[in-house]
C-alpha positions in Angstrom: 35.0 3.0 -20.3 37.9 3.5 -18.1 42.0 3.5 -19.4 44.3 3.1 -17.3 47.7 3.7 -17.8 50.3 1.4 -15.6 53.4 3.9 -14.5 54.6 2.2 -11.9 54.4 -0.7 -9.3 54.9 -0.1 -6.0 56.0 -3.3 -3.4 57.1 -3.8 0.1 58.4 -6.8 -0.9 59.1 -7.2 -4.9 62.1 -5.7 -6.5 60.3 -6.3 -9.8 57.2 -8.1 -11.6 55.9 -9.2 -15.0 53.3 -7.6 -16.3 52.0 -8.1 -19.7 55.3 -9.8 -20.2 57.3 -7.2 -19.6 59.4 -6.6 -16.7 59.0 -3.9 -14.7 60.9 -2.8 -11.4 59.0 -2.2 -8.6 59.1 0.9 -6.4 59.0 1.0 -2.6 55.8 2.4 -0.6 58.2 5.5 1.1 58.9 6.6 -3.0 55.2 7.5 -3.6 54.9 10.9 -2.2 57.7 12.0 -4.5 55.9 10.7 -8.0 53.8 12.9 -10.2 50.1 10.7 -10.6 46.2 11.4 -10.7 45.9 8.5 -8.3 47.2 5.1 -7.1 45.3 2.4 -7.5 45.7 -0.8 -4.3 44.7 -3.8 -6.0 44.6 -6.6 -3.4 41.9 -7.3 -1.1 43.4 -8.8 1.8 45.9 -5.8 2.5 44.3 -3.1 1.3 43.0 -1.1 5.3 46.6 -1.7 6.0 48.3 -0.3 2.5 45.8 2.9 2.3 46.5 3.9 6.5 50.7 3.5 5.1 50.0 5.5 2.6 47.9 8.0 4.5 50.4 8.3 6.9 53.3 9.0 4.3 51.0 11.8 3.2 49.4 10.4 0.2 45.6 12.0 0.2 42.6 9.4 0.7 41.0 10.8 -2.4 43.9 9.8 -4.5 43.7 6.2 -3.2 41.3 4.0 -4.9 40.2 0.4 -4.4 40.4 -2.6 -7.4 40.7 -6.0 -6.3 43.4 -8.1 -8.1 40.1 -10.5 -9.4 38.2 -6.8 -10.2 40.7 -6.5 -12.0 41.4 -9.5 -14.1 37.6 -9.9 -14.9 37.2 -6.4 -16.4 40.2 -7.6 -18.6 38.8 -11.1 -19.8 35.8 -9.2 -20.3 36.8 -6.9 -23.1 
């Protein structure tokens, strides 16, 4: 069984989403490098070649990117 802990969102776009009703402020993509994490986690299908070479190129390692669909996601949730 994986836990995951939510720390932080990052968005090019968002200042700020809801997430389990609460409201939490969004960081941008460039802010990464500086954070303290075991790994990020990309969860969108449609962006995620283009999200993971950003990050890559900001210096993030490609072992401390991972992979989870935003439907990946939500079904391992209904699931529990």
């Amino acid at each position: 069984k994986l836990v995951l802990k939510l720390d932080g969102v990052s968005d090019r776009r968002e200042t700020w989403i809801v997430y389990e009703g609460k409201k939490i402020d969004c960081i941008k993509p460039s802010e990464l490098s500086a954070l303290n994490y075991d790994y990020i986690l990309v969860s969108t299908d449609i962006y995620y070649d283009e999200i993971k070479t950003e990050m890559r190129s900001a210096g993030i390692p490609e072992g401390k990117i991972y992979h989870a669909g935003i439907l990946n996601l939500l079904s391992k949730r209904i699931r529990k």
